[in-house]
C-alpha positions as semicolon CSV with decimal commas, in nm:
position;residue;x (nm);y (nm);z (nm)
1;X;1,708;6,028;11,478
2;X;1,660;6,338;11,248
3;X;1,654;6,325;10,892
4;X;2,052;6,457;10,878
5;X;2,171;6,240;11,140
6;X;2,053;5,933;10,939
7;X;2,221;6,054;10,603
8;X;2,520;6,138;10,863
9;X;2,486;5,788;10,991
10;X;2,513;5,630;10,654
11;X;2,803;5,862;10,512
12;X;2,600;6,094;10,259
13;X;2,731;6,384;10,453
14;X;2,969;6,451;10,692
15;X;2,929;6,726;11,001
16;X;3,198;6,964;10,884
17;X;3,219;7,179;10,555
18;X;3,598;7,143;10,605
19;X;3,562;6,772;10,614
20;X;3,365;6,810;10,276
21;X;2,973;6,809;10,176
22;X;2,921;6,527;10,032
23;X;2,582;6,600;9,865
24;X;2,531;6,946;9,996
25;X;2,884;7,110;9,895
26;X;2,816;7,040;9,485
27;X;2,466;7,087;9,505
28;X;2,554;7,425;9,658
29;X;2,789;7,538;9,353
30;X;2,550;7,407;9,081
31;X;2,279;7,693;9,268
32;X;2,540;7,924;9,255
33;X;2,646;7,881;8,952
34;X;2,274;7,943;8,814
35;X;2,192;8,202;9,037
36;X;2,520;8,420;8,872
37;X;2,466;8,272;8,540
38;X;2,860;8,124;8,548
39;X;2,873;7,933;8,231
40;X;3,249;7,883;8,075
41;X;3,518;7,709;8,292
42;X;3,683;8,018;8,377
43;X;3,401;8,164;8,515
44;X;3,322;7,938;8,721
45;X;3,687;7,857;8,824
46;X;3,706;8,213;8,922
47;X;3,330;8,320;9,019
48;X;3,242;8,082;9,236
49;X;3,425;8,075;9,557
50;X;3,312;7,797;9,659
51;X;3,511;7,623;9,344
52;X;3,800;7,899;9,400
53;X;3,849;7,744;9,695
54;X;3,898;7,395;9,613
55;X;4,066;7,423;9,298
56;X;4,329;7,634;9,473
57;X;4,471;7,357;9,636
58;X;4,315;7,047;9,650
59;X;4,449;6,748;9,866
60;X;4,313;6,420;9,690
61;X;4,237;6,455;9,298
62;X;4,040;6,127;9,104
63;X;4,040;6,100;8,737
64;X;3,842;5,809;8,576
65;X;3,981;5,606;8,281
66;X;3,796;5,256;8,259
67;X;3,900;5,161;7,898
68;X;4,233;4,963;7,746
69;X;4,585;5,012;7,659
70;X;4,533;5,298;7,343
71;X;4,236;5,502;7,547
72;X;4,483;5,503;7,845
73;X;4,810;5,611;7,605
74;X;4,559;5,872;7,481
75;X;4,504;6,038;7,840
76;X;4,836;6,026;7,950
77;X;4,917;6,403;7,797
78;X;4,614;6,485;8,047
79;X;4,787;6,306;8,357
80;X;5,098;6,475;8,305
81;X;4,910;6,851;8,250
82;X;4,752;6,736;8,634
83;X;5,031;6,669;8,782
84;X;5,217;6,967;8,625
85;X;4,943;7,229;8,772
86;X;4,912;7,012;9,107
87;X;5,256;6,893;9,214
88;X;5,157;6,792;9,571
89;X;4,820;6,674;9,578
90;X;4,749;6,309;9,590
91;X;4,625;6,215;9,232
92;X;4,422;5,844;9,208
93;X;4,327;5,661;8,865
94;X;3,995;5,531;8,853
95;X;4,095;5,220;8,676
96;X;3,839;4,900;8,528
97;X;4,021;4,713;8,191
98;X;4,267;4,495;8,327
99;X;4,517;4,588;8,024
100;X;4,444;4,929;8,044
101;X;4,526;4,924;8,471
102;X;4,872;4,727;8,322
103;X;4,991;5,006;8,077
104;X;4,965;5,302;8,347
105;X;5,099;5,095;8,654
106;X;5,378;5,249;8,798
107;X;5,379;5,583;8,624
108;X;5,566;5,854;8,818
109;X;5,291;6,123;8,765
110;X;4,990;5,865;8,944
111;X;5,001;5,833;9,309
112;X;4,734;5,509;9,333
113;X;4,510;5,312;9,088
114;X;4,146;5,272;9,208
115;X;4,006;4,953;9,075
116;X;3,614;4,964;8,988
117;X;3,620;4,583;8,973
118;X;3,319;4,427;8,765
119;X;3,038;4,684;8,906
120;X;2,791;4,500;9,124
121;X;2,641;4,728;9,375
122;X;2,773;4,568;9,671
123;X;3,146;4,678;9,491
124;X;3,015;5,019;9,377
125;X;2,921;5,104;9,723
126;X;3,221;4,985;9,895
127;X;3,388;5,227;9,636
128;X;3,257;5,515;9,716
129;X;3,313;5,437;10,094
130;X;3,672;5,447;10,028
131;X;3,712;5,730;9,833
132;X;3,469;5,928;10,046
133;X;3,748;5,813;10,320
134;X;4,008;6,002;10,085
135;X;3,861;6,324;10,116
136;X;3,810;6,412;9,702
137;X;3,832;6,729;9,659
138;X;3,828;6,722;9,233
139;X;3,665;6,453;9,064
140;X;3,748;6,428;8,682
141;X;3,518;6,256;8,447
142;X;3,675;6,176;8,083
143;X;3,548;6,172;7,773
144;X;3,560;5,790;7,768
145;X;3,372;5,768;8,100
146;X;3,003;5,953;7,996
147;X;2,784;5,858;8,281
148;X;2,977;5,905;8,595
149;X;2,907;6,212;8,777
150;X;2,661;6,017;9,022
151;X;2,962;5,807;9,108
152;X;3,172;6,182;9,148
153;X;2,867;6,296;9,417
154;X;2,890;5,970;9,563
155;X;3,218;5,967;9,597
156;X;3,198;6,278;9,833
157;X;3,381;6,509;9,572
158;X;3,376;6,889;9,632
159;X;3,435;6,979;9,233
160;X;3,356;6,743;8,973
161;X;3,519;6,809;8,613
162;X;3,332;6,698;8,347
163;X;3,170;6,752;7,962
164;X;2,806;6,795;7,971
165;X;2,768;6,587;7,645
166;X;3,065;6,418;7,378
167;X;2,981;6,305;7,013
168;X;3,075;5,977;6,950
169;X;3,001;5,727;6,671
170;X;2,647;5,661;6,769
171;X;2,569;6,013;6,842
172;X;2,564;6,267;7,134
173;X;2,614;6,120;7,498
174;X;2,492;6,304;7,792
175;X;2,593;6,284;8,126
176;X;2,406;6,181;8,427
177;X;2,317;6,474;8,634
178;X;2,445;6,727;8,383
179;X;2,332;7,029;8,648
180;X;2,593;6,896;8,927
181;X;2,878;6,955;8,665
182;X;3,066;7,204;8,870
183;X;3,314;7,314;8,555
184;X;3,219;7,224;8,235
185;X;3,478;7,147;7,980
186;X;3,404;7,241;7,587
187;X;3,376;6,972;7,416
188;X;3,536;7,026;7,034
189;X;3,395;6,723;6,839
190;X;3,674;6,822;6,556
191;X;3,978;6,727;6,770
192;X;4,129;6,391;6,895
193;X;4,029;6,240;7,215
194;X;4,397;6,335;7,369
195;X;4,330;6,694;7,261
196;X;3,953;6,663;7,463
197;X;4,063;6,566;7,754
198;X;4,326;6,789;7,748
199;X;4,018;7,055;7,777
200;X;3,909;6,882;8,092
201;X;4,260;6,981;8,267
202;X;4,299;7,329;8,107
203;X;3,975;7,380;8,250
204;X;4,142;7,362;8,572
205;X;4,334;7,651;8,472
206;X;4,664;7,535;8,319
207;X;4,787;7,599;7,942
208;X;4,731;7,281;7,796
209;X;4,864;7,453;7,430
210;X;5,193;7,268;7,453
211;X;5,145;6,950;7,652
212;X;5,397;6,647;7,611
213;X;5,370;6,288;7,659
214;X;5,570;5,974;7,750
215;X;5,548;5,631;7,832
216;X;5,895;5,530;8,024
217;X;5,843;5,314;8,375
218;X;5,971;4,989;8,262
219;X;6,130;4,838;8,585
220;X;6,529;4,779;8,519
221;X;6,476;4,400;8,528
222;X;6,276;4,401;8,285
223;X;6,476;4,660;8,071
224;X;6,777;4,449;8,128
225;X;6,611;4,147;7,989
226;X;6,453;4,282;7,689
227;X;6,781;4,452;7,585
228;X;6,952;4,080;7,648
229;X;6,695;3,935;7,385
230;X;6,750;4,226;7,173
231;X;7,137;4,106;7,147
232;X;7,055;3,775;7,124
233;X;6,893;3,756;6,801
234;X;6,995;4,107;6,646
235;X;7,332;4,035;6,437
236;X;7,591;4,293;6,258
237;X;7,427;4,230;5,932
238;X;7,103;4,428;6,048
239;X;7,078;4,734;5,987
240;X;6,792;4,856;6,094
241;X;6,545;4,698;6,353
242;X;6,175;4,737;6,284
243;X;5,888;4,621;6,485
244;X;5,557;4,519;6,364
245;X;5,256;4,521;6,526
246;X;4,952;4,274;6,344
247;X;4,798;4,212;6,604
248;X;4,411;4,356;6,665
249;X;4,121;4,193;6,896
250;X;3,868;4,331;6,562
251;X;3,917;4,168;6,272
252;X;3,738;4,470;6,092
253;X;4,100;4,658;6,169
254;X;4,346;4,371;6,062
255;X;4,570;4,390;5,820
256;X;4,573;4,011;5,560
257;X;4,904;3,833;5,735
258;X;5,043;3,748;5,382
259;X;5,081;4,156;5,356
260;X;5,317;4,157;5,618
261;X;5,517;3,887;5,529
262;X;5,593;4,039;5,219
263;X;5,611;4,384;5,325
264;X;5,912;4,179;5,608
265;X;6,051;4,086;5,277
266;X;6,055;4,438;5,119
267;X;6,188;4,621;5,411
268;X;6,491;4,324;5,475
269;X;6,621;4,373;5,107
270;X;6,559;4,716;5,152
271;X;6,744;4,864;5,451
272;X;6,870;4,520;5,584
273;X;6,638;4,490;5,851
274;X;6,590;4,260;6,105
275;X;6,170;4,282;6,161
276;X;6,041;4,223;6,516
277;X;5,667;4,153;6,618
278;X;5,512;4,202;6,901
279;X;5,160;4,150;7,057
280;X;4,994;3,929;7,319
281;X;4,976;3,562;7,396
282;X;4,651;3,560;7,171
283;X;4,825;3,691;6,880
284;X;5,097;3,431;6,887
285;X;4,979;3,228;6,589
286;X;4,908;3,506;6,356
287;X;5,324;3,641;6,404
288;X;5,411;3,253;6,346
289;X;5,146;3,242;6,066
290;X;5,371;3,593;5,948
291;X;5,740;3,472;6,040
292;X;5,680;3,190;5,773
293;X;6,043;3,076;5,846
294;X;6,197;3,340;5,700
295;X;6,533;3,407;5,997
296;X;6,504;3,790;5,936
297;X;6,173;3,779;6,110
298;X;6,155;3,753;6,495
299;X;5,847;3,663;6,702
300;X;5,821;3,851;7,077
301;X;5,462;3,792;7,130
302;X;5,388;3,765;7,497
303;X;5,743;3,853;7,600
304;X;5,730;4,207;7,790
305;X;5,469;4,380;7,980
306;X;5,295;4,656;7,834
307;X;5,534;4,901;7,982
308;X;5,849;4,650;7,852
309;X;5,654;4,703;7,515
310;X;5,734;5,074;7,523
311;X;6,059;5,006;7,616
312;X;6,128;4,802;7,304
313;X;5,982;4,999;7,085
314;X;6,200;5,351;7,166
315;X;6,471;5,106;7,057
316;X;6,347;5,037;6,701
317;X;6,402;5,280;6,402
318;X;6,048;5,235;6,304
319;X;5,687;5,104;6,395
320;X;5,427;4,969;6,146
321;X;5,121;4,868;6,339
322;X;4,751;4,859;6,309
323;X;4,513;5,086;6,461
324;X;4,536;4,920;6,827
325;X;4,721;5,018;7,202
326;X;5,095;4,958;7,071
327;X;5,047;5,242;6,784
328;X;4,974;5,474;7,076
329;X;5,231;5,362;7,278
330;X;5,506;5,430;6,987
331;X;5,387;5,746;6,904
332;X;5,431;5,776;7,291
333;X;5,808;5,722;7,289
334;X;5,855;5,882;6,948
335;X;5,938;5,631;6,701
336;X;5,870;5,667;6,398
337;X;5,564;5,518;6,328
338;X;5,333;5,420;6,010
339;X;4,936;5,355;6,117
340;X;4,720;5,157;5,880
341;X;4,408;5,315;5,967
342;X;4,083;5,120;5,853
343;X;3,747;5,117;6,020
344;X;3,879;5,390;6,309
345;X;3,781;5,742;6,348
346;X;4,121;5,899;6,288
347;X;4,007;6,224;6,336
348;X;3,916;6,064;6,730
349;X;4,191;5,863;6,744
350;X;4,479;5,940;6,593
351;X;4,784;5,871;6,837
352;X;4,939;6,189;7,045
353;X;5,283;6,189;6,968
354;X;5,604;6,370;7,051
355;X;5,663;6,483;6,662
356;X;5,358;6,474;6,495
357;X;5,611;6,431;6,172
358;X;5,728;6,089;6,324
359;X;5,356;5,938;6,232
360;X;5,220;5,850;5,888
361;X;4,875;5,710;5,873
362;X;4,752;5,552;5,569
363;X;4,390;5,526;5,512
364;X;4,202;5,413;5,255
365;X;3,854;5,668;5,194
366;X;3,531;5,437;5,228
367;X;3,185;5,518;5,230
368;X;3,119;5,321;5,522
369;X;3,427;5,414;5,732
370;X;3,481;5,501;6,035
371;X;3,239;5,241;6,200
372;X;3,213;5,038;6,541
373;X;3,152;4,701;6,333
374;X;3,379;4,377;6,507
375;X;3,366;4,205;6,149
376;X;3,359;4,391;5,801
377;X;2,962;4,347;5,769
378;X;3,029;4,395;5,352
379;X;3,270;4,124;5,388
380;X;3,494;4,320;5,116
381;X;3,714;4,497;5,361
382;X;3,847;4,743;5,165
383;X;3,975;5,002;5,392
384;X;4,200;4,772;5,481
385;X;4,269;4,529;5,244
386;X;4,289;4,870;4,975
387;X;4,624;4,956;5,190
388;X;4,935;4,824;4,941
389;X;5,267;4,646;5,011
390;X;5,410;4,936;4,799
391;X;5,188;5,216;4,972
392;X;5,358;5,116;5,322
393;X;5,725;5,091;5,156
394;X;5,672;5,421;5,010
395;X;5,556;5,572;5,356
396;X;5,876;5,387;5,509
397;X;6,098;5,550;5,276
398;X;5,952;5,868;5,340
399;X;5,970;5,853;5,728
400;X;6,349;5,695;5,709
401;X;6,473;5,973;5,473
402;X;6,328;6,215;5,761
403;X;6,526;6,068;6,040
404;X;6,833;6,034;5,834
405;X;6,800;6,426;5,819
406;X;6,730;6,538;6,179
């Protein structure tokens, strides 16, 4: 057996070029791509015909996004840009946190979900089998996912999509195999992660200058049900209905629970609201700990899915959450929304919305802000705890008086 019958023999490349070089076809545009010097995305989009050719019209697109519920709000804008510039081709997720494979399930603008699993290399190579089965023609590595171009060549991809390096907290991150990079986004380490990996898809060749997003694929069951619950505590003296969100898995990014109660308090003598929160199973005992027995305040922790989450909060007239998924997810389905913004890298972070005059962040400036830390390590927690009862009403007031007027 000859040297390319046994990589033949154990998938690493196929017979035909139509079929798709698994290792030869990229390796073939990174030489071309040095030997004409093609550097920006365009270039190579449109100087290299072996890229041309693919990006054209490509059959079977994968896009990785392994993280939770807010880094998978945060691509969405991206998805929809894909499926906008490539109507018919088959477009797969690349999916790992079990929330984060929850919040995009059943999208309209996905055809599949690829599960990575937990990563052993009996999984990893099973993985590949079955994509190399697909026939990927563009394999799209986001900002998130530094690292996985091997898994793009592996994967039998024609054209992987990519940033050679991001800056992150800790630094600059470079990918694996930078020279295999067929098109190279820009990185701009001055915009949001949304705006990125937007970068990653208008390097494809589509504007990207006005992209939208959404989050509505709530199954009508479900709909039906949370609207039911809605009635069923909602009464003709509210009249407003506003959802809090307390819930964080750092405790670096909470919010003190005695805060909200009071700012419940506030808002119910204020506007007559009725206050809903929302969350997971886990945070359960923090919204009781908040609810306090006061009747104006409602508990729906670990009622809906995530996409039933989205669904309820379109209904309210306004959000107040910490920095976690549901503040994405309402800037998704543009309600009005107030962020209070500790530890997080805003600037990163902040949440893509339809009107970015729906969202109001409030931060506090530290010297030791934004950081990574899962507990305030100089246990004063000011960037949160320096957020006011009276700073949050005032940002209410401001954001109600604006919907009042459009």
């Amino acid at each position: 057996m000859g040297k390319l019958d046994f990589l033949r023999s154990r998938g690493l490349v196929e017979s035909k070029l139509e079929g798709g070089v698994v290792l030869l076809y990229p390796l073939a545009i990174s030489v071309i791509n040095w030997f004409k010097g093609l550097r920006s995305p365009e270039e190579r989009r449109q100087g290299n015909r072996l890229i041309s050719k693919v990006v054209s019209n490509p059959r079977c697109i994968v896009v990785t996004r392994l993280q939770n519920i807010g880094d998978m709000v945060a691509f969405i804008p991206s998805l929809l840009k894909l499926r906008e510039l490539y109507p018919e081709a088959e477009i797969l997720l690349m999916g790992k946190h079990k929330a984060g494979i929850e919040t995009i399930k059943g999208a309209p603008f996905i055809d599949d979900i690829v599960e990575v699993g937990q990563g052993t290399l009996k999984e990893k190579l099973r993985l590949f089998r079955k994509l190399r089965k697909r026939g990927v023609d563009i394999f799209i590595v986001s900002s998130q996912d530094q690292g996985r171009v091997p898994w793009a060549l592996l994967s039998g991809s024609k054209v992987i999509v990519a940033f050679d390096k991001v800056r992150q907290y800790n630094g600059v991150r470079k990918e694996k195999l930078r020279f295999l990079i067929s098109i190279k986004a820009n990185y701009d380490p001055d915009n949001s992660d949304a705006e990125n990996n937007l970068r990653l898809v208008g390097a494809l060749g589509i504007d990207v200058s006005y992209a939208g997003t959404c989050f509505e694929w709530v199954d009508e069951k479900e709909r039906k049900r949370i609207e039911k619950e809605l009635y069923e505590v909602i009464s003709e003296d509210d009249k407003k209905l506003i959802v809090f969100s307390p819930g964080t898995k750092r405790p670096s990014r909470a919010w003190p629970a005695e805060n909200f109660t009071k700012l419940a308090a506030r808002l119910n003598e204020r506007y007559g609201a009725k206050i809903v929160l929302v969350g997971g199973r886990e945070t359960k005992q923090l919204n009781e700990q908040i609810c306090a027995g006061h009747k104006f305040i409602v508990d729906f922790s670990g009622k809906t899915s995530i996409p039933g989450l989205g669904y309820l909060l379109s209904k309210a007239d306004l959000v107040i959450s910490v920095d976690s998924g549901p503040m994405h997810i309402a800037a998704a389905v543009g309600t009005p929304t107030v962020a209070l913004f500790g530890p997080g890298d805003y600037k990163v972070w902040k949440p893509y919305c339809k009107d970015p005059h729906s969202l109001i962040a409030l931060r506090v400036p530290t010297t030791c802000a934004p950081c990574l830390n899962y507990e305030c390590v100089r246990k004063t927690h000011e960037c949160m705890k320096g957020i006011s009862v009276e700073a949050v009403v005032s940002e209410v007031d401001r954001l109600m008086r604006t919907k009042e007027k459009a």
